[in-house]
C-alpha positions in Angstrom: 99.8 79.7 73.6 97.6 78.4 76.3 94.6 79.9 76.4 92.4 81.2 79.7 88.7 81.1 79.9 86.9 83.8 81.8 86.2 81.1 84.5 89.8 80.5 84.6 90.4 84.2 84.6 87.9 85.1 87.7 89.2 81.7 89.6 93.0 83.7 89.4 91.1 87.5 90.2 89.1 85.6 93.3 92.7 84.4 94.6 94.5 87.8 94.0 92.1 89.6 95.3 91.8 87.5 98.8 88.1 86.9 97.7 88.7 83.0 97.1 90.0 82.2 100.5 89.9 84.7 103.5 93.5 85.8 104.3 95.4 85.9 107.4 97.7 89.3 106.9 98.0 92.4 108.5 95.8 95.5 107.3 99.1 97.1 106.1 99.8 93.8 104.4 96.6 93.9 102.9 96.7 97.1 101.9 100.1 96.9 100.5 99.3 93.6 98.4 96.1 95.0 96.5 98.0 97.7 95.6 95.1 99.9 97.2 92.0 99.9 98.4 89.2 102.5 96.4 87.9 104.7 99.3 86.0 107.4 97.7 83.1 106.4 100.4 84.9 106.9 103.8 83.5 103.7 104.9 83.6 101.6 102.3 87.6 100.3 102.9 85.9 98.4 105.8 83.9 96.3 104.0 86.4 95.4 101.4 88.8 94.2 103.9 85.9 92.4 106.2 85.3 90.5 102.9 88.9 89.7 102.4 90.5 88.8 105.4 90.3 85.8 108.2 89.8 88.0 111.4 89.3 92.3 110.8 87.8 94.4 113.8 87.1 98.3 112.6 89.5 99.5 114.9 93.0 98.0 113.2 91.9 99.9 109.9 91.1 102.9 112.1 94.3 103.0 114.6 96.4 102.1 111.0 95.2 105.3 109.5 95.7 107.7 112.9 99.2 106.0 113.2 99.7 107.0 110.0 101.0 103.9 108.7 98.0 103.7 105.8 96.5 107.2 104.2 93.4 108.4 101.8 95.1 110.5 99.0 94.1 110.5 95.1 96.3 108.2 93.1 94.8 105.8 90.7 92.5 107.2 88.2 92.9 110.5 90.2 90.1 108.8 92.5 91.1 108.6 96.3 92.7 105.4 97.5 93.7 104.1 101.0 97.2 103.0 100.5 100.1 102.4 102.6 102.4 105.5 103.6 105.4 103.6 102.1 103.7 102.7 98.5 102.3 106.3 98.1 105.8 108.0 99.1 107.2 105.6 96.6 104.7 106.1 93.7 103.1 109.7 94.1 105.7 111.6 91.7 105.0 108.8 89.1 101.4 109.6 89.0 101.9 113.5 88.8 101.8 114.1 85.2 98.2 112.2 85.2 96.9 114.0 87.9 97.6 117.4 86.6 96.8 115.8 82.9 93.3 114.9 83.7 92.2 117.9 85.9 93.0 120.1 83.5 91.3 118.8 80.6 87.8 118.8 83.2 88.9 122.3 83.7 90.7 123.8 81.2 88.4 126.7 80.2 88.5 128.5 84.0 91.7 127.8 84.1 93.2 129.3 80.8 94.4 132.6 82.3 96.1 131.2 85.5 99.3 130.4 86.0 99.3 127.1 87.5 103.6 127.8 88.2 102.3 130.5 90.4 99.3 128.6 91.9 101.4 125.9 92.8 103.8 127.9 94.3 101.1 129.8 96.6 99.4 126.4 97.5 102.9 124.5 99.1 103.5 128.1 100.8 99.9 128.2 102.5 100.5 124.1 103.3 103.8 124.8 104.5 102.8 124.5 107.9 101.6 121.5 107.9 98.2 122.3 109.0 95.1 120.5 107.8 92.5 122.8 105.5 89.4 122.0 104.0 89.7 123.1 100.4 87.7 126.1 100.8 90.1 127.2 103.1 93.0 126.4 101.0 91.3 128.0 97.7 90.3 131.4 100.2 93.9 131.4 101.1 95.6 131.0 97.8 92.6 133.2 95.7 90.3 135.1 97.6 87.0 134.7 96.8 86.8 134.0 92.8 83.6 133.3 91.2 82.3 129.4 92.3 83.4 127.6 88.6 86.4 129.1 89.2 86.7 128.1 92.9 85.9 124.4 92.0 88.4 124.5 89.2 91.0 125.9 91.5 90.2 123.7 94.1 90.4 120.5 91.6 93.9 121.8 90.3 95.4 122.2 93.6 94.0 119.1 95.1 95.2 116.3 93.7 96.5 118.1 90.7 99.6 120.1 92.4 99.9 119.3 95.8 100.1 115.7 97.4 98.2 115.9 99.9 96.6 113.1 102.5 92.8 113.2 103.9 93.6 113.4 107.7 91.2 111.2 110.1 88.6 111.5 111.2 87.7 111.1 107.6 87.9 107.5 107.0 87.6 106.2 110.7 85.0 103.7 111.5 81.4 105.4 112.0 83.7 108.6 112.3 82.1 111.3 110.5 83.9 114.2 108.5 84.6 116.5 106.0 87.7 116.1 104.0 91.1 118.0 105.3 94.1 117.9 103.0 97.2 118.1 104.1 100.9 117.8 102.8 101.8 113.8 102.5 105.6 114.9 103.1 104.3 117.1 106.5 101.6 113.8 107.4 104.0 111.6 107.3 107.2 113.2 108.4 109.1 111.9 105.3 109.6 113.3 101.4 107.7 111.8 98.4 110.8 110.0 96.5 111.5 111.8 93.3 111.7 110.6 89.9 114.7 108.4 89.4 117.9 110.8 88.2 118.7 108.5 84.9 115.4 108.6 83.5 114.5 105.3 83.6 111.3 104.1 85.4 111.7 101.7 88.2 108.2 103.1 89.7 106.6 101.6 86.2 108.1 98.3 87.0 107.2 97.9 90.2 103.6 99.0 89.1 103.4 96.3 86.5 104.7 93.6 89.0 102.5 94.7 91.7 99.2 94.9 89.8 100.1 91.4 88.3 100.5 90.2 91.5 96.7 91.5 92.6 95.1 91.5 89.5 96.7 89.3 86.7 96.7 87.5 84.5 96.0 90.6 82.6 96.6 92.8 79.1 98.2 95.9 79.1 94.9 98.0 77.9 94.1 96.2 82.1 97.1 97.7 83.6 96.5 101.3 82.2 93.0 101.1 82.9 93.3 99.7 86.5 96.1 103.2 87.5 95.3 105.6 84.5 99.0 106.0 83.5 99.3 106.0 79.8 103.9 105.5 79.8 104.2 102.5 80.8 104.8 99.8 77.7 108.3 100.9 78.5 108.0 99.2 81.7 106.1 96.3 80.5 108.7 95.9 77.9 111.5 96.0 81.0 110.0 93.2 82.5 108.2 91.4 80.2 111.1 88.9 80.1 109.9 87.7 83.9 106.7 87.5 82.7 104.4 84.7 80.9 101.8 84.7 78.5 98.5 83.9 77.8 95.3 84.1 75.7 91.7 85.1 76.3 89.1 83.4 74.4 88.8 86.6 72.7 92.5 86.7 71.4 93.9 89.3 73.8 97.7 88.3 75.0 97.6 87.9 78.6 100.8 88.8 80.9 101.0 87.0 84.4 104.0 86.7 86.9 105.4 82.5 86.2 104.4 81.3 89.9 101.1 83.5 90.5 98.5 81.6 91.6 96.0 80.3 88.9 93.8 78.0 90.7 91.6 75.3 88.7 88.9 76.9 87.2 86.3 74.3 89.2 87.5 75.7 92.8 84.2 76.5 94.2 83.8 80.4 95.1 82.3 81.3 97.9 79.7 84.9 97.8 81.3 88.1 99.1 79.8 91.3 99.4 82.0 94.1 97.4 82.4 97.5 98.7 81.5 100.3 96.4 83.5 100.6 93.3 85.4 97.6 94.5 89.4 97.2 92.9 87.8 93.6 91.7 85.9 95.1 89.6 87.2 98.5 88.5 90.9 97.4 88.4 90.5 95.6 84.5 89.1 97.2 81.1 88.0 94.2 79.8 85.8 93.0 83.1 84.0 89.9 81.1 85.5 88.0 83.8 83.2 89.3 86.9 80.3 91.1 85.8 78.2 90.7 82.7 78.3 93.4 80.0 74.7 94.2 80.9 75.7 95.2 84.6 79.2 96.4 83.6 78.3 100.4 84.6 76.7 99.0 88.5 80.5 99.5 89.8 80.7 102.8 87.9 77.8 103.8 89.5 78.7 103.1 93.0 76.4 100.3 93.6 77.4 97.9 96.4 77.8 94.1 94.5 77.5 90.5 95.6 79.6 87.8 94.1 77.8 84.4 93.3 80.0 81.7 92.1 82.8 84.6 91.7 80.5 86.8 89.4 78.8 89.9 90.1 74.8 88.3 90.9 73.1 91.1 92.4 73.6 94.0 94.6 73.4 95.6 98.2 72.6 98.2 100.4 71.4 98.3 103.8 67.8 100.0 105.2 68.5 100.7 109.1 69.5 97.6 110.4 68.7 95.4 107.1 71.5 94.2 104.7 69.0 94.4 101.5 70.1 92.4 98.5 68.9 92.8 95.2 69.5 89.8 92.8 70.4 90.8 89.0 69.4 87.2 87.8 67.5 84.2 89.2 69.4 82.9 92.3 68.9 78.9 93.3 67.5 77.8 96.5 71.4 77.0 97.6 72.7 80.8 96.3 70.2 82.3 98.1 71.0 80.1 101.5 74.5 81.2 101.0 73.4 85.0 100.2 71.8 85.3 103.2 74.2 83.6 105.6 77.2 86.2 104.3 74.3 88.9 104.6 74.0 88.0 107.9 77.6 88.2 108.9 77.7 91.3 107.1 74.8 93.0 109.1 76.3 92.0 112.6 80.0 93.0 111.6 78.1 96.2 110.7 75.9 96.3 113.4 78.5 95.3 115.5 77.3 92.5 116.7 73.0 94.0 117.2 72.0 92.7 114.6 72.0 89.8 111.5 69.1 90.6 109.3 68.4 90.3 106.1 66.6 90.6 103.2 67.1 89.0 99.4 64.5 90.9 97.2 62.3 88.4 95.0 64.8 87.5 91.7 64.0 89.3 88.3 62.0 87.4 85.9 
């Protein structure tokens, strides 16, 4: 079995990920091909597409999401995503038992005496009307005033837990500020969440496991189930697996891919990108040996802002006014910092918008 090198391996992520060459698709398209984009910083969706696509302008992310076409809601990992209305109508009801799975065991003790049939019930009757609440409002309307570790347990439960909600704009918009308002996907977007298929079987798995092949692979299963948090699917890897081919990491693991995925020579030259806070490229594997050192491996858990050098995680970012301010992890050569601080610049005027390009790469450690 032929076997793939981490270099080989990041070379394949780079090109899934639109990070090896910029890409010339819609924001929709975009969307829709990574399978998501983390958004649990409003703004943060922006940079991750600037870094990943040909030509971007703020405004076709921000009309995508008042049009409604694109939407913030908890799905993977019960962390909010910006995904297409189509993919989370199509997938929500097969992340449910997750969702309700992993709140509750973060909040099982003030929850043990409520009856969650009931709160759900109360919730989709106060949401009914398609109006968008805060979650104070919706826990006021559903419980009164309880106690405040019971108000954020309640609050958690209902939101993602029991009702699918979206995070209306201007949450999300570019240099929009706002506080998060939930309301019903199904009301949002004027269509119903598809339900689970009537024989059983799992056709939402499938399409999960071809999808996240197609954005992340080539990749093990423990990868898959890390990247969405489902725990059922070797079902649907088992389904599919005779489309699929296989590989080796240098550390044993069995690799699944899609046969004409793109797995570009491990010498293609990778040019830097600046990653938006707890970037898919990153976060979307379990074993991450590809992108980031072990050393650095929590900086995406953290939230920290990286820059890819030669495709790996080299440092990290944050801006200071009008200053993109990079911080190297290692020793950068005189041409990796040239190249640092030409992206930085591009990245400070799409920021900016245009007033400004500066810069500044901190001295390297060591």
């Amino acid at each position: 079995m032929t076997v793939l090198d981490d270099r080989a391996l990041n070379r394949a992520m780079l090109a899934r990920q639109l990070l090896l060459e910029p890409a010339d698709m819609s924001v929709p398209d975009a969307v829709a091909h990574l399978c998501g984009l983390q958004a649990q910083e409003p703004q943060e969706p922006f940079v991750g597409l600037w870094s990943r696509l040909h030509t971007f302008a703020p405004s076709e992310l921000s009309g995508q999401l008042i049009d409604r076409r694109v939407v913030r809601t908890h799905l993977m990992r019960r962390t909010v995503h910006l995904l297409t209305a189509e993919d989370v109508l199509a997938w929500r009801t097969r992340f449910d038992s997750m969702l309700f799975q992993r709140t509750l065991g973060v909040h099982r003790r003030e929850l043990q005496d409520v009856d969650l049939d009931a709160l759900s019930s109360a919730g989709l009757a106060v949401m009914s009307d398609g109006q968008p609440r805060t979650m104070a409002e919706l826990v006021r309307a559903v419980a009164g005033d309880p106690p405040a570790s019971r108000r954020r347990a309640l609050a958690d439960m209902l939101v993602p837990a029991l009702l699918p909600v979206a995070q209306t704009p201007p949450r999300g918009l570019w240099r929009a500020r706002g506080g998060v308002r939930n309301v019903l996907l199904s009301s949002w977007l004027g269509r119903e969440i598809a339900p689970p298929a009537p024989d059983g079987s799992d056709p939402v798995g499938r399409t999960l496991v071809r999808r996240y092949l197609a954005a992340y692979g080539p990749a093990t299963s423990t990868d898959l189930r890390s990247w969405c948090g489902l725990s059922g699917l070797p079902a649907a890897v088992a389904a599919v697996r005779e489309e699929l081919v296989s590989f080796r990491d240098e550390r044993g693991r069995e690799l699944l891919d899609l046969p004409r995925a793109p797995r570009p020579d491990p010498g293609t030259p990778a040019p830097v990108r600046f990653l938006l806070a707890f970037d898919n490229a990153v976060l979307g594997y379990h074993h991450r040996g590809r992108i980031v050192d072990d050393a650095h491996r929590g900086l995406s858990v953290a939230g920290e802002r990286v820059v890819l050098v030669d495709g790996r995680v080299a440092a990290t970012w944050t801006t200071e006014s009008d200053t993109v301010v990079v911080a190297p992890l290692r020793p950068l050569s005189e041409k990796e910092r040239v190249d640092v601080v030409e992206q930085g610049e591009r990245l400070a005027s799409f920021l900016s918008e245009g007033n400004t390009d500066r810069v500044r790469v901190d001295a390297s450690p060591g």
